[in-house]
Predicted model as a PDB file, atoms N, CA, C, CB and O in Angstrom, pLDDT in the B-factor column:
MODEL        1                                                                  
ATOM      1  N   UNK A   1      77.038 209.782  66.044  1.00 66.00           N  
ATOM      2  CA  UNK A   1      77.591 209.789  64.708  1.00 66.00           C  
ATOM      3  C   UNK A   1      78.103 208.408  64.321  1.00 66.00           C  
ATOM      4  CB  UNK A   1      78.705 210.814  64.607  1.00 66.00           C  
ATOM      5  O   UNK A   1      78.281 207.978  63.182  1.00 66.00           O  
ATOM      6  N   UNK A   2      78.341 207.691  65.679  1.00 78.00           N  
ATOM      7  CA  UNK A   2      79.054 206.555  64.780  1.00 78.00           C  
ATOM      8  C   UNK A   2      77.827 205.390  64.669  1.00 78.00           C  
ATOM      9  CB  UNK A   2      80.659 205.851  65.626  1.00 78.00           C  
ATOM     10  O   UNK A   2      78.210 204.234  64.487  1.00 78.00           O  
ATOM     11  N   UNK A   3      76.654 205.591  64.749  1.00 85.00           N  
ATOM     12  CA  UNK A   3      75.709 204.803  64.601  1.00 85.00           C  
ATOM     13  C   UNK A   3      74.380 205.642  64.090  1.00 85.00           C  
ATOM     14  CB  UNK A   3      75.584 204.067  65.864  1.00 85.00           C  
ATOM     15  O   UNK A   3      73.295 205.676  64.670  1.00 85.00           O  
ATOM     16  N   UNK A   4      74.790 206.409  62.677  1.00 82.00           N  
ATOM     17  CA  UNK A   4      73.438 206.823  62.919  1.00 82.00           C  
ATOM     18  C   UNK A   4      71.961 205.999  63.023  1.00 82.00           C  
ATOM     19  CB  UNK A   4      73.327 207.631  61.996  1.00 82.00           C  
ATOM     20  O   UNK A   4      71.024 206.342  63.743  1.00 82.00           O  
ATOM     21  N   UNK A   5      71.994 204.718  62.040  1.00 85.00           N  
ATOM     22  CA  UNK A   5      70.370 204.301  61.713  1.00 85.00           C  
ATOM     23  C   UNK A   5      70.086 203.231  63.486  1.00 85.00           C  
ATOM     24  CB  UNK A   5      70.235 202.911  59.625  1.00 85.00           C  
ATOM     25  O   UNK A   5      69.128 202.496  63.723  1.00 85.00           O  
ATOM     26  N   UNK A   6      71.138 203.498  64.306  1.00 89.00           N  
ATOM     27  CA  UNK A   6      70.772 202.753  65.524  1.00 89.00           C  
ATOM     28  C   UNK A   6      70.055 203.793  65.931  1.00 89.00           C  
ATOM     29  CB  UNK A   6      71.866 202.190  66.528  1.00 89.00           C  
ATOM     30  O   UNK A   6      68.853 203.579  66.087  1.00 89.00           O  
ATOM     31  N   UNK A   7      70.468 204.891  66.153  1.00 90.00           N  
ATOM     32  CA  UNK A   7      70.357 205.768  67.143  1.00 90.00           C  
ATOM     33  C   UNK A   7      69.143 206.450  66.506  1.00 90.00           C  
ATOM     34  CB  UNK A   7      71.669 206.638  67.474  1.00 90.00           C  
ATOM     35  O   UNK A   7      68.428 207.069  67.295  1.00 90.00           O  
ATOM     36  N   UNK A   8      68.834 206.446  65.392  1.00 89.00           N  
ATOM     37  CA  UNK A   8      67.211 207.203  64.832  1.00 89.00           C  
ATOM     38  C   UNK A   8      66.303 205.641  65.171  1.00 89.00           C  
ATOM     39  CB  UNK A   8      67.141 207.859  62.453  1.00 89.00           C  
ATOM     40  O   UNK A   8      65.226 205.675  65.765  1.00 89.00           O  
ATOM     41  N   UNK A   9      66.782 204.646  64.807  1.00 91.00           N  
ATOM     42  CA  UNK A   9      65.820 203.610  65.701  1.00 91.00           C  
ATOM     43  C   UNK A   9      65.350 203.632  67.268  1.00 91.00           C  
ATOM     44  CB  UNK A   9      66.486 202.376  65.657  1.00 91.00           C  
ATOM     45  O   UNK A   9      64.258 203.473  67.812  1.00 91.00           O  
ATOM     46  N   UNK A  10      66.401 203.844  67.648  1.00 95.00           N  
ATOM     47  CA  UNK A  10      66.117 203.582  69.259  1.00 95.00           C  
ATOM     48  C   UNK A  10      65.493 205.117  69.520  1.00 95.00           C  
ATOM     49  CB  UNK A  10      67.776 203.146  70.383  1.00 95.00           C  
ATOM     50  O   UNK A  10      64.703 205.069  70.463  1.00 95.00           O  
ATOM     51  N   UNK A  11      65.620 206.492  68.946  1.00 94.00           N  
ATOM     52  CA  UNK A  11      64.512 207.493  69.168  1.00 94.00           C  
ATOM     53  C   UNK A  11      63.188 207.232  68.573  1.00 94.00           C  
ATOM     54  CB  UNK A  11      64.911 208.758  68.674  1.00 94.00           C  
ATOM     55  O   UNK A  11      62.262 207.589  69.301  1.00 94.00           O  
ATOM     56  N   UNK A  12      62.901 206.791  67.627  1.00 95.00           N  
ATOM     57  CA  UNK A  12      61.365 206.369  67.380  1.00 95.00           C  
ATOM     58  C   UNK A  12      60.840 204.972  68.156  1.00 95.00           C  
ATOM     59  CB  UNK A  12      61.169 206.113  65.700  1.00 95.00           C  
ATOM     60  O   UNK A  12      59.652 204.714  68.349  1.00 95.00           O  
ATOM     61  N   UNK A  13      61.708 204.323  68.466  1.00 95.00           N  
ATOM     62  CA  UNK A  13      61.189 203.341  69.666  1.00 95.00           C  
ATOM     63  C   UNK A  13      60.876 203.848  70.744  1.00 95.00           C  
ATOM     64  CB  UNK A  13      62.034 202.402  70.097  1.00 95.00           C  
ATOM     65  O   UNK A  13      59.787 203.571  71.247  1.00 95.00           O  
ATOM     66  N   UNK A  14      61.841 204.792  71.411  1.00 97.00           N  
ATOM     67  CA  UNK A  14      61.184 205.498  72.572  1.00 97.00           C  
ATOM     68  C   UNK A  14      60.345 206.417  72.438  1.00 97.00           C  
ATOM     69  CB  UNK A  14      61.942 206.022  73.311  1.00 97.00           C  
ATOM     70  O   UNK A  14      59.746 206.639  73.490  1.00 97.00           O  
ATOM     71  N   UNK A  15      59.961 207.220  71.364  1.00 97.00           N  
ATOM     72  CA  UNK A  15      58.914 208.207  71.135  1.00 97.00           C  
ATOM     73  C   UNK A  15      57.388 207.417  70.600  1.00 97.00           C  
ATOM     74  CB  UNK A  15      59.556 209.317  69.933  1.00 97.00           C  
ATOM     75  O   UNK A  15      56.292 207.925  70.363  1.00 97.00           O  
ATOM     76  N   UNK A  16      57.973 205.574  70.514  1.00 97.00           N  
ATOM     77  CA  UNK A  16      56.732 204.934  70.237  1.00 97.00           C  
ATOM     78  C   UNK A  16      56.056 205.561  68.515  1.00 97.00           C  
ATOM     79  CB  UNK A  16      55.648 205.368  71.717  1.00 97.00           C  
ATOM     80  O   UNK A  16      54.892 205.929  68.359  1.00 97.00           O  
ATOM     81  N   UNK A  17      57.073 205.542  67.452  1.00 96.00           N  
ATOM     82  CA  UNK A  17      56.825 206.104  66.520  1.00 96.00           C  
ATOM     83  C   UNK A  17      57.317 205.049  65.480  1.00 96.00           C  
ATOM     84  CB  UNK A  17      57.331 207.410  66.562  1.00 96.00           C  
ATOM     85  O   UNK A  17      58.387 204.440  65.464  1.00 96.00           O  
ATOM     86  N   UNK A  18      56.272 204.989  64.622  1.00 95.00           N  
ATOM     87  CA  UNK A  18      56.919 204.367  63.416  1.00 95.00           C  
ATOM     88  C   UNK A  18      57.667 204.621  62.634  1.00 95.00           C  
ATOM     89  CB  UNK A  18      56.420 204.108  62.788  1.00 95.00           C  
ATOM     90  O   UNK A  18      57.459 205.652  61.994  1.00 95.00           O  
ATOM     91  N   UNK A  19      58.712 203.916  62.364  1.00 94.00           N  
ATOM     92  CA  UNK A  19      59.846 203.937  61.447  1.00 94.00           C  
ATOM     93  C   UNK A  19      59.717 203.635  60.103  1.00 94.00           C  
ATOM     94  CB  UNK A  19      60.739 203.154  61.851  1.00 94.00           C  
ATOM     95  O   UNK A  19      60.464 202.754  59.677  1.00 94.00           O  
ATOM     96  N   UNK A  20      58.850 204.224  59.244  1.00 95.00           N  
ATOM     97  CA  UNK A  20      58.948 203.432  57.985  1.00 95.00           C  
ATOM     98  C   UNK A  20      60.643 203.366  57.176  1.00 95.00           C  
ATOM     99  CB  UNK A  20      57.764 204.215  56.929  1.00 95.00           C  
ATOM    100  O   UNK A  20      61.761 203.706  57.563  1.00 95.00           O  
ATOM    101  N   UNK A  21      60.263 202.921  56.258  1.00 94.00           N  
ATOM    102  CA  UNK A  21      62.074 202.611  55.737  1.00 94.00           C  
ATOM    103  C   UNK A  21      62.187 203.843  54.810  1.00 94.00           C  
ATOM    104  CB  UNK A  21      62.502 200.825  54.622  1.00 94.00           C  
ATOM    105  O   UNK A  21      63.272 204.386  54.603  1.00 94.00           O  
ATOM    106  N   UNK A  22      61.183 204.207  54.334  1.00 95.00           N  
ATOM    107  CA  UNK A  22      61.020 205.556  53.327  1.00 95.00           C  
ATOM    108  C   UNK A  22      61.496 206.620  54.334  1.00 95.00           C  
ATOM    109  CB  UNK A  22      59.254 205.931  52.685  1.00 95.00           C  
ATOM    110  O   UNK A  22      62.484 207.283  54.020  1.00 95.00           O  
ATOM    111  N   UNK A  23      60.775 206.891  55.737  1.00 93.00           N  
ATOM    112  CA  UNK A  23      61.264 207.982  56.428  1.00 93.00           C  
ATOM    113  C   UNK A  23      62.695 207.989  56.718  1.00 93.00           C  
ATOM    114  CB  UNK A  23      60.587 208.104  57.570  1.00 93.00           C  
ATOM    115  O   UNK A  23      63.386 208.998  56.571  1.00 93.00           O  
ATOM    116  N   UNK A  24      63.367 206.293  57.339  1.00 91.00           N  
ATOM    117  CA  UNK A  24      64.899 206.486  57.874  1.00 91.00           C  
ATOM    118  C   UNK A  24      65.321 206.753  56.636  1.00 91.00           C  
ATOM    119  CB  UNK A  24      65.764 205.214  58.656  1.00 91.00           C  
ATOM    120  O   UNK A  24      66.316 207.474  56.700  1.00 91.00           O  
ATOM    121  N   UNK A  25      64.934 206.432  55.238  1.00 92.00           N  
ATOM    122  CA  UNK A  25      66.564 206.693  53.787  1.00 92.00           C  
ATOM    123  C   UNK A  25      66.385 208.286  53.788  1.00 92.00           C  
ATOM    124  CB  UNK A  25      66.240 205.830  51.421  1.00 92.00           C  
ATOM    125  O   UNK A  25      67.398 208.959  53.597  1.00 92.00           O  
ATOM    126  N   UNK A  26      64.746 209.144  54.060  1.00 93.00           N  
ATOM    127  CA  UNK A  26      64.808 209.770  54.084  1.00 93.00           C  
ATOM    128  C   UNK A  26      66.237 211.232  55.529  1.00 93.00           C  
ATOM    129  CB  UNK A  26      63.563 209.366  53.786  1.00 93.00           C  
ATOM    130  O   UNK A  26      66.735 212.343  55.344  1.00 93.00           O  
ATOM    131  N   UNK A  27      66.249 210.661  56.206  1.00 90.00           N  
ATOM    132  CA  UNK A  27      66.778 211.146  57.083  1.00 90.00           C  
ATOM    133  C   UNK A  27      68.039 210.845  56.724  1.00 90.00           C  
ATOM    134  CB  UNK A  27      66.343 210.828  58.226  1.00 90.00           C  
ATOM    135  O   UNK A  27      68.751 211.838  56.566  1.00 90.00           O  
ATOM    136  N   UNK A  28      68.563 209.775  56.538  1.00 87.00           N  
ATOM    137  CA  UNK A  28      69.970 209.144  56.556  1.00 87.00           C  
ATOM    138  C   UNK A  28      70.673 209.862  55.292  1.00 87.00           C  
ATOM    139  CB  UNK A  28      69.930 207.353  56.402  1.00 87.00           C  
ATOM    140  O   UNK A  28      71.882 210.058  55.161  1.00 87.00           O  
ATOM    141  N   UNK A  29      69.171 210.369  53.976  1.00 92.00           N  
ATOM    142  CA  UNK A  29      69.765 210.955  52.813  1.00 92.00           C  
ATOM    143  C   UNK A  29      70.834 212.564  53.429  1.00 92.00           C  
ATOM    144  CB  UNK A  29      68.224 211.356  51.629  1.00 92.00           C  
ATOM    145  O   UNK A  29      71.965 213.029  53.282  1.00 92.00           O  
ATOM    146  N   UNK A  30      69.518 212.887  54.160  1.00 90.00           N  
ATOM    147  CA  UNK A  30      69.891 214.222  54.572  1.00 90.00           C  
ATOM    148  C   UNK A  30      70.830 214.327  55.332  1.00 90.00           C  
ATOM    149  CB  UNK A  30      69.030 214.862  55.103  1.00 90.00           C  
ATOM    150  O   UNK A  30      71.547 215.312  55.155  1.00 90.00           O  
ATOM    151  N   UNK A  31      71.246 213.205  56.646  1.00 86.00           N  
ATOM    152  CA  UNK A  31      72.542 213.297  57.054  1.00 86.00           C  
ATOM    153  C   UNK A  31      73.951 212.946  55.984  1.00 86.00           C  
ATOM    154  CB  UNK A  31      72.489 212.396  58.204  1.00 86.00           C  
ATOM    155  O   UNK A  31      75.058 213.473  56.101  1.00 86.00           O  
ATOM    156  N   UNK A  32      73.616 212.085  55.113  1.00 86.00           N  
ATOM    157  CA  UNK A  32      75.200 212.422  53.925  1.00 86.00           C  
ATOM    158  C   UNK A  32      74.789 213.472  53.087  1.00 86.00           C  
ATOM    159  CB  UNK A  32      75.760 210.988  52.654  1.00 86.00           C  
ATOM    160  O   UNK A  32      74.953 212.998  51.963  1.00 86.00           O  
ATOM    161  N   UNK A  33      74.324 214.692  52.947  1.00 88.00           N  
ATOM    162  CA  UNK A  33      74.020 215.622  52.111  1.00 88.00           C  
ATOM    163  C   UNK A  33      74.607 216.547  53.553  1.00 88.00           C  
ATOM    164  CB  UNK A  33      72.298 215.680  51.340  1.00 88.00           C  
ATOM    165  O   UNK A  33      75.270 217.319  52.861  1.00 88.00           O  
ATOM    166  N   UNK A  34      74.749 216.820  54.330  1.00 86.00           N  
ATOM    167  CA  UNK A  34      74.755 217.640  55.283  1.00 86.00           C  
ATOM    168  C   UNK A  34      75.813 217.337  56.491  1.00 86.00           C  
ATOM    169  CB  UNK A  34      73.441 217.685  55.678  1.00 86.00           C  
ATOM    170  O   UNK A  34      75.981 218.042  57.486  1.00 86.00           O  
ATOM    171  N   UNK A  35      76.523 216.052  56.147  1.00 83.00           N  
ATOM    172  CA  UNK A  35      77.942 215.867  57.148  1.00 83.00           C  
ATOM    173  C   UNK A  35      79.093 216.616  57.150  1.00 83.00           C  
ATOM    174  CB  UNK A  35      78.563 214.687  56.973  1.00 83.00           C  
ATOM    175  O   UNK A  35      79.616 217.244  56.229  1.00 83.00           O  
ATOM    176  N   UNK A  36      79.363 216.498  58.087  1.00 81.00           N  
ATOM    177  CA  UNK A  36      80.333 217.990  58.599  1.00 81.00           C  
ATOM    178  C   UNK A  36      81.634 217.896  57.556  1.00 81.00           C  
ATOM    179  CB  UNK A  36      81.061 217.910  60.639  1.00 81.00           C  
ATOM    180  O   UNK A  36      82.295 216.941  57.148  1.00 81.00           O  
ATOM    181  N   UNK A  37      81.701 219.629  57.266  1.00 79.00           N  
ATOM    182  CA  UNK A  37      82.611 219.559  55.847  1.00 79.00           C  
ATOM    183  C   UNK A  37      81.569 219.999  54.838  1.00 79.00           C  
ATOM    184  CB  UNK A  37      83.286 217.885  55.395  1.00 79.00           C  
ATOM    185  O   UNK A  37      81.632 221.157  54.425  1.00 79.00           O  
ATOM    186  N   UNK A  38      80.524 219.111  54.359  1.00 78.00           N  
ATOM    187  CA  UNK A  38      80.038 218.760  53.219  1.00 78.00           C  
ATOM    188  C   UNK A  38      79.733 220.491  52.460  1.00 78.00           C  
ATOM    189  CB  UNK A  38      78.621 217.637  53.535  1.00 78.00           C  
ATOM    190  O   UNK A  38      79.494 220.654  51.264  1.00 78.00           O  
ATOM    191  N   UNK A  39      79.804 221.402  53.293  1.00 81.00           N  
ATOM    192  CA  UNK A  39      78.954 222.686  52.977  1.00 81.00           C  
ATOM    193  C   UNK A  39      80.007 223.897  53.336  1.00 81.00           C  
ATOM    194  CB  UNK A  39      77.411 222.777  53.991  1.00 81.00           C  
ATOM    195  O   UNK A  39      79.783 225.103  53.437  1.00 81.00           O  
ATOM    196  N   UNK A  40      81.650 222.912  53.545  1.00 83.00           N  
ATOM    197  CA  UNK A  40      82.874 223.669  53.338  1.00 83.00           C  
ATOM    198  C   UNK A  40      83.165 223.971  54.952  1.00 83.00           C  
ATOM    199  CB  UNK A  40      82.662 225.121  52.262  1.00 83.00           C  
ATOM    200  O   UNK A  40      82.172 223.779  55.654  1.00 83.00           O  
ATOM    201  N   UNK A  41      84.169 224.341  55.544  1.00 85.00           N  
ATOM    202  CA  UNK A  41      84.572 224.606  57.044  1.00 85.00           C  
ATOM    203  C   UNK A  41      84.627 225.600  57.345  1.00 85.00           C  
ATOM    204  CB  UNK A  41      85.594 224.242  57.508  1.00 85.00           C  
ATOM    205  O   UNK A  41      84.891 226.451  56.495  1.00 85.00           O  
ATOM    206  N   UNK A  42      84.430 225.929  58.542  1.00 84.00           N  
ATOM    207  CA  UNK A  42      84.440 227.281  59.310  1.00 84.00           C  
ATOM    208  C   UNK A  42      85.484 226.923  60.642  1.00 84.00           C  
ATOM    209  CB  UNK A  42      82.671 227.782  59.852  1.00 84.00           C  
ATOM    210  O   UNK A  42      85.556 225.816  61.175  1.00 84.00           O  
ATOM    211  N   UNK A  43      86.402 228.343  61.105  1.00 87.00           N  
ATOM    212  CA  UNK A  43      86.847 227.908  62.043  1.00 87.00           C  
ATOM    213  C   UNK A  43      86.927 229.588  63.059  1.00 87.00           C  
ATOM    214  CB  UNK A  43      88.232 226.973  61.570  1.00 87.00           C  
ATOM    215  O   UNK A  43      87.265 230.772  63.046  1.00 87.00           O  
ATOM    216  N   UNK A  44      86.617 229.026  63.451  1.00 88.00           N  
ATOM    217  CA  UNK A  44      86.609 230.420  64.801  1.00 88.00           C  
ATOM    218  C   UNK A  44      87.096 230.295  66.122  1.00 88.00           C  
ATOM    219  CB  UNK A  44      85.169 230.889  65.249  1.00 88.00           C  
ATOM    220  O   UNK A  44      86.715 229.236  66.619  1.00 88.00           O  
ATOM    221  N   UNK A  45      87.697 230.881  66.769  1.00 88.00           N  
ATOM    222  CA  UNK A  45      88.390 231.182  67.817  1.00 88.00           C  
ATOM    223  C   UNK A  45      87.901 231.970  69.162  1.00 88.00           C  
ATOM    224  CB  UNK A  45      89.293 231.769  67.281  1.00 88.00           C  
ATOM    225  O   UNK A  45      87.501 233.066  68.770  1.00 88.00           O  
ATOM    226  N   UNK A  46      87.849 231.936  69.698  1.00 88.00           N  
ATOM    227  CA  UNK A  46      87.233 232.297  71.445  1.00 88.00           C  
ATOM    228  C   UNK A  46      87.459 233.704  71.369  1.00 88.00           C  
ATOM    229  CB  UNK A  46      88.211 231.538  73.032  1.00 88.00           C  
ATOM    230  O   UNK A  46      86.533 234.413  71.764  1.00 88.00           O  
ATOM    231  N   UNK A  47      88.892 234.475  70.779  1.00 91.00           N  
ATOM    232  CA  UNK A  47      88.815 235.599  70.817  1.00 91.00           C  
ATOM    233  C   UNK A  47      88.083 236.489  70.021  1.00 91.00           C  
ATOM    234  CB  UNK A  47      89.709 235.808  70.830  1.00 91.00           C  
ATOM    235  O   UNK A  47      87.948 237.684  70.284  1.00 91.00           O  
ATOM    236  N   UNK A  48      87.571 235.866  68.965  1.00 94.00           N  
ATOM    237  CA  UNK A  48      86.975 236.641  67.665  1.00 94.00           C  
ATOM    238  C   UNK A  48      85.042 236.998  68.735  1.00 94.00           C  
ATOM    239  CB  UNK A  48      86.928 235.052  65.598  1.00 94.00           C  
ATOM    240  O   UNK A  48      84.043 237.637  68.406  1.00 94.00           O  
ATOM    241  N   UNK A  49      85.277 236.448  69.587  1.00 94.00           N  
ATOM    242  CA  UNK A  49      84.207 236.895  70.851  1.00 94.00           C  
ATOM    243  C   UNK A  49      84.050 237.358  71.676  1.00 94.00           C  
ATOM    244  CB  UNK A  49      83.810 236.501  71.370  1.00 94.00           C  
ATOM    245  O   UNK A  49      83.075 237.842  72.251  1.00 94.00           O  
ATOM    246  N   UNK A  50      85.061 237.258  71.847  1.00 94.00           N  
ATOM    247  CA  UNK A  50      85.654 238.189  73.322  1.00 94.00           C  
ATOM    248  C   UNK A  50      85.716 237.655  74.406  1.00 94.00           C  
ATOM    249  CB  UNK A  50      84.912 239.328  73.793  1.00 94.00           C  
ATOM    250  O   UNK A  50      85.446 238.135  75.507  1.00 94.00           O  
ATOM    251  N   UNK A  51      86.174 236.355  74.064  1.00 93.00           N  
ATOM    252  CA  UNK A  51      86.394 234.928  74.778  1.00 93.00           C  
ATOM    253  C   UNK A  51      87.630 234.696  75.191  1.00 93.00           C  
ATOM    254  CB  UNK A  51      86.098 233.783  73.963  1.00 93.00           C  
ATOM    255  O   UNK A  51      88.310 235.050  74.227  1.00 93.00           O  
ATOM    256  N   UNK A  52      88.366 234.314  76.039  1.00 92.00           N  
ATOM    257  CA  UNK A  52      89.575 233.447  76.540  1.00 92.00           C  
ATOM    258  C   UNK A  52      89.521 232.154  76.767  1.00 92.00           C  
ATOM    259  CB  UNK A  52      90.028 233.828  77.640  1.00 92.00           C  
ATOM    260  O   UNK A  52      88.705 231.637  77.530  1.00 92.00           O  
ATOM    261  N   UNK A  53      90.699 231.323  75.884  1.00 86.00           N  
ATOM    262  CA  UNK A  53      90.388 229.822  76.339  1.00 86.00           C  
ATOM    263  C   UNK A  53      90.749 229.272  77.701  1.00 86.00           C  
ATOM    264  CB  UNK A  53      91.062 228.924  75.446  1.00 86.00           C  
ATOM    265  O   UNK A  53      90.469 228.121  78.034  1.00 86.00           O  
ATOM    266  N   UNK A  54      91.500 230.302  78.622  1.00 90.00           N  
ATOM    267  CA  UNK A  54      91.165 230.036  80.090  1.00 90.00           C  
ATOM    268  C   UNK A  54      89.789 229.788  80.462  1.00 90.00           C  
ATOM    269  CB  UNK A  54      91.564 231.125  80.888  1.00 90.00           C  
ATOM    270  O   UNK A  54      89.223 228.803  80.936  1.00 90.00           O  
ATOM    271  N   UNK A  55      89.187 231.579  79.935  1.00 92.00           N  
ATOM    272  CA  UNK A  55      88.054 231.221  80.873  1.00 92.00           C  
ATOM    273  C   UNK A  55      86.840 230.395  79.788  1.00 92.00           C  
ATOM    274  CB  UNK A  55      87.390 232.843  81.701  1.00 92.00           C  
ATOM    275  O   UNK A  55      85.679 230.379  80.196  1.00 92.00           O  
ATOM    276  N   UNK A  56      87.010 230.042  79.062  1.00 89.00           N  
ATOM    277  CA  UNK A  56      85.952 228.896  78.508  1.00 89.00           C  
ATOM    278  C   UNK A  56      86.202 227.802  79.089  1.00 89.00           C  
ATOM    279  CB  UNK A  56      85.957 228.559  77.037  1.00 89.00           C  
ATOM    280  O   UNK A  56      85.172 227.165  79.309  1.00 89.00           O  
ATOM    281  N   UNK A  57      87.516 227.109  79.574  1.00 90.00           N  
ATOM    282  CA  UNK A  57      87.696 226.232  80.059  1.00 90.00           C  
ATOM    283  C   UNK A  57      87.109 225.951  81.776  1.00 90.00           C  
ATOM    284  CB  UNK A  57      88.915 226.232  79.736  1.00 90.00           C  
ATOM    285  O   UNK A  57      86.685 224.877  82.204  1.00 90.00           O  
ATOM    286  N   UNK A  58      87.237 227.251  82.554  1.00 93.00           N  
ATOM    287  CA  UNK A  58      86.855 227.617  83.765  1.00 93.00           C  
ATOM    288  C   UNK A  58      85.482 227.887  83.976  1.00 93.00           C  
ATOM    289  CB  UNK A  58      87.526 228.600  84.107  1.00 93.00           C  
ATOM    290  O   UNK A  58      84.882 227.699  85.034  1.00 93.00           O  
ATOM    291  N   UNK A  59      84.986 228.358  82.876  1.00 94.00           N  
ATOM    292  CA  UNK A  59      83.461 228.695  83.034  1.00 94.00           C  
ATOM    293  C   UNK A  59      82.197 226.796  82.549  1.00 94.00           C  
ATOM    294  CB  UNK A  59      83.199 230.460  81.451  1.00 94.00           C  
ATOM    295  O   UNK A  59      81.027 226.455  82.720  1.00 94.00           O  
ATOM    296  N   UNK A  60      83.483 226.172  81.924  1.00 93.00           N  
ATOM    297  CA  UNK A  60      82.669 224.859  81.792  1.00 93.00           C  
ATOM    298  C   UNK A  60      83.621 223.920  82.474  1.00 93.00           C  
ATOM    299  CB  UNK A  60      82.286 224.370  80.175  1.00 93.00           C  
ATOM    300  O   UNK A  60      83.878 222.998  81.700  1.00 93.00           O  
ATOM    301  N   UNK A  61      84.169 223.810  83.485  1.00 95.00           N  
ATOM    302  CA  UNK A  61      84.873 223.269  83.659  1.00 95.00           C  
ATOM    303  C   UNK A  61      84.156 221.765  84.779  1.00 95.00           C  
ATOM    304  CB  UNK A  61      85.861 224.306  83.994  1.00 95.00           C  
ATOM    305  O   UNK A  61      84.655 220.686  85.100  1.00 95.00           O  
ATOM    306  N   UNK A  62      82.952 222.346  85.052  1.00 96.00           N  
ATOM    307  CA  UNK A  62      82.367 220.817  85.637  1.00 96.00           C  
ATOM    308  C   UNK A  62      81.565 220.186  84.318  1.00 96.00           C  
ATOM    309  CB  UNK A  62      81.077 221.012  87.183  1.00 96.00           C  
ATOM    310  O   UNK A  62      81.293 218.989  84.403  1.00 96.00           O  
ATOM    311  N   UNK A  63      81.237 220.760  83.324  1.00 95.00           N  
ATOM    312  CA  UNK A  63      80.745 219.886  81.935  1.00 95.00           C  
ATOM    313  C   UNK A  63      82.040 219.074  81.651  1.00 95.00           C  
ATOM    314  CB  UNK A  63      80.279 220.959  80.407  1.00 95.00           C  
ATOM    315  O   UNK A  63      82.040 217.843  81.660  1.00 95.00           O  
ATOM    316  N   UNK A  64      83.179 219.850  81.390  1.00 93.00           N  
ATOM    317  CA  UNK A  64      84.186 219.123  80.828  1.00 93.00           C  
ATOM    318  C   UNK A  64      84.695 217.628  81.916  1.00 93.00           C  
ATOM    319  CB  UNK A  64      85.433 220.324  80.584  1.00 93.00           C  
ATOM    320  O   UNK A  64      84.841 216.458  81.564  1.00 93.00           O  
ATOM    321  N   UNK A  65      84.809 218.041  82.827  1.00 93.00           N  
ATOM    322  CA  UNK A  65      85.008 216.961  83.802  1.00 93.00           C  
ATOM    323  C   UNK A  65      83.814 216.167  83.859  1.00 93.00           C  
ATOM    324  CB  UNK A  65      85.351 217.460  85.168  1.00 93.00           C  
ATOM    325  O   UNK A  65      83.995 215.071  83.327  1.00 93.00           O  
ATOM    326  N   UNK A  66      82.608 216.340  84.335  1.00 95.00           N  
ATOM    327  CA  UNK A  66      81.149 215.309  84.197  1.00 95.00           C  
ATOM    328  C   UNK A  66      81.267 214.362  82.922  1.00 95.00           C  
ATOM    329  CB  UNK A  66      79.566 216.328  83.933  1.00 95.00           C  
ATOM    330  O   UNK A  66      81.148 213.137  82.951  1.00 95.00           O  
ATOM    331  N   UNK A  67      81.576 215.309  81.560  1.00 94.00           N  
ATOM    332  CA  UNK A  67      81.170 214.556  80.560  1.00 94.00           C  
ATOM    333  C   UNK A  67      82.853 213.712  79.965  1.00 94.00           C  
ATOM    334  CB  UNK A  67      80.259 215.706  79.376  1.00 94.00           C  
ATOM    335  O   UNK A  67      82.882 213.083  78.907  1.00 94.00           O  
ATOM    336  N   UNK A  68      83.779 213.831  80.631  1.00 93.00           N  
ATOM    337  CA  UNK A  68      85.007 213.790  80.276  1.00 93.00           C  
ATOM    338  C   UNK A  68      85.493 214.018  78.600  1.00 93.00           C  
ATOM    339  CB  UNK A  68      85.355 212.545  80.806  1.00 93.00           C  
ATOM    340  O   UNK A  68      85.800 213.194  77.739  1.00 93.00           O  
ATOM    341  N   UNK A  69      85.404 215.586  78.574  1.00 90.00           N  
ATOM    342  CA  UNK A  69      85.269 216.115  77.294  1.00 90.00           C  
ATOM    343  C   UNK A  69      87.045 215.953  76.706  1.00 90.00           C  
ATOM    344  CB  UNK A  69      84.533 217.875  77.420  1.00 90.00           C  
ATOM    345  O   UNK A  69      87.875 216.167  77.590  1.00 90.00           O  
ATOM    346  N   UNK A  70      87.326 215.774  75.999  1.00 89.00           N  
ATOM    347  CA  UNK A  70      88.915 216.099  75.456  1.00 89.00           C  
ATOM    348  C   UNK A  70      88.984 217.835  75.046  1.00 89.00           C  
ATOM    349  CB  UNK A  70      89.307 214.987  73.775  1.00 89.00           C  
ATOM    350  O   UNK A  70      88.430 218.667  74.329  1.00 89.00           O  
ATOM    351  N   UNK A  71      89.826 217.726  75.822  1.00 84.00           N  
ATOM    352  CA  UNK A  71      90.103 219.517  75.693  1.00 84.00           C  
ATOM    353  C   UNK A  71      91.683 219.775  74.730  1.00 84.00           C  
ATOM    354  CB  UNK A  71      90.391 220.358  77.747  1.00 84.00           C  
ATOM    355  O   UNK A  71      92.813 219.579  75.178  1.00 84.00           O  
ATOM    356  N   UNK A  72      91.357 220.225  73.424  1.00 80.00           N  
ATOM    357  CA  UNK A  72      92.337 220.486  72.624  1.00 80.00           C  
ATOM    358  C   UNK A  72      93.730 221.043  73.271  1.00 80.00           C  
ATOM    359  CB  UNK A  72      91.781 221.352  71.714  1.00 80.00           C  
ATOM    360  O   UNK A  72      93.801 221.082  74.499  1.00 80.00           O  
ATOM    361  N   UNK A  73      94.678 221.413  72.598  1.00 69.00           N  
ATOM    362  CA  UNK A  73      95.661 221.804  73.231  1.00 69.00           C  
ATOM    363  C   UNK A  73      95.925 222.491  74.201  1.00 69.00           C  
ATOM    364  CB  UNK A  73      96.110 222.112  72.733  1.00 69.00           C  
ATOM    365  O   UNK A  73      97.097 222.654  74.541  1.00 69.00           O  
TER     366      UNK A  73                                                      
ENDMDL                                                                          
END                                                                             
């Protein structure tokens, strides 16, 4: 997110794909038409699943550590 037109470059470099400039405005349009918010918020909770934030935390708890995730309150 904090780089998008790097990061759609460096995937069509590695997929060996051309980048025209028409395709990235095209993409880059659709990511500010579609950034988070833009289509209003949703918020949901572990229990509305039948979830505990123990065990979400316990059941990913080598992702969260591997990827050193920030774990909300």
């Amino acid at each position: 997110m904090g780089d998008p037109k790097g990061t759609i470059r460096r995937i069509y470099e590695w997929l060996d794909l051309e980048l025209t400039p028409a395709v990235e405005q095209t993409i880059l349009d659709w990511q500010e038409a579609n950034r988070m918010g833009a289509q209003g918020t949703h918020h949901y909770t572990a229990e509305q699943y039948g979830l505990t934030t123990d065990q979400i935390r316990s059941d990913y708890d080598f992702y969260i550590r591997h990827f050193d995730v920030a774990v909300e309150g």
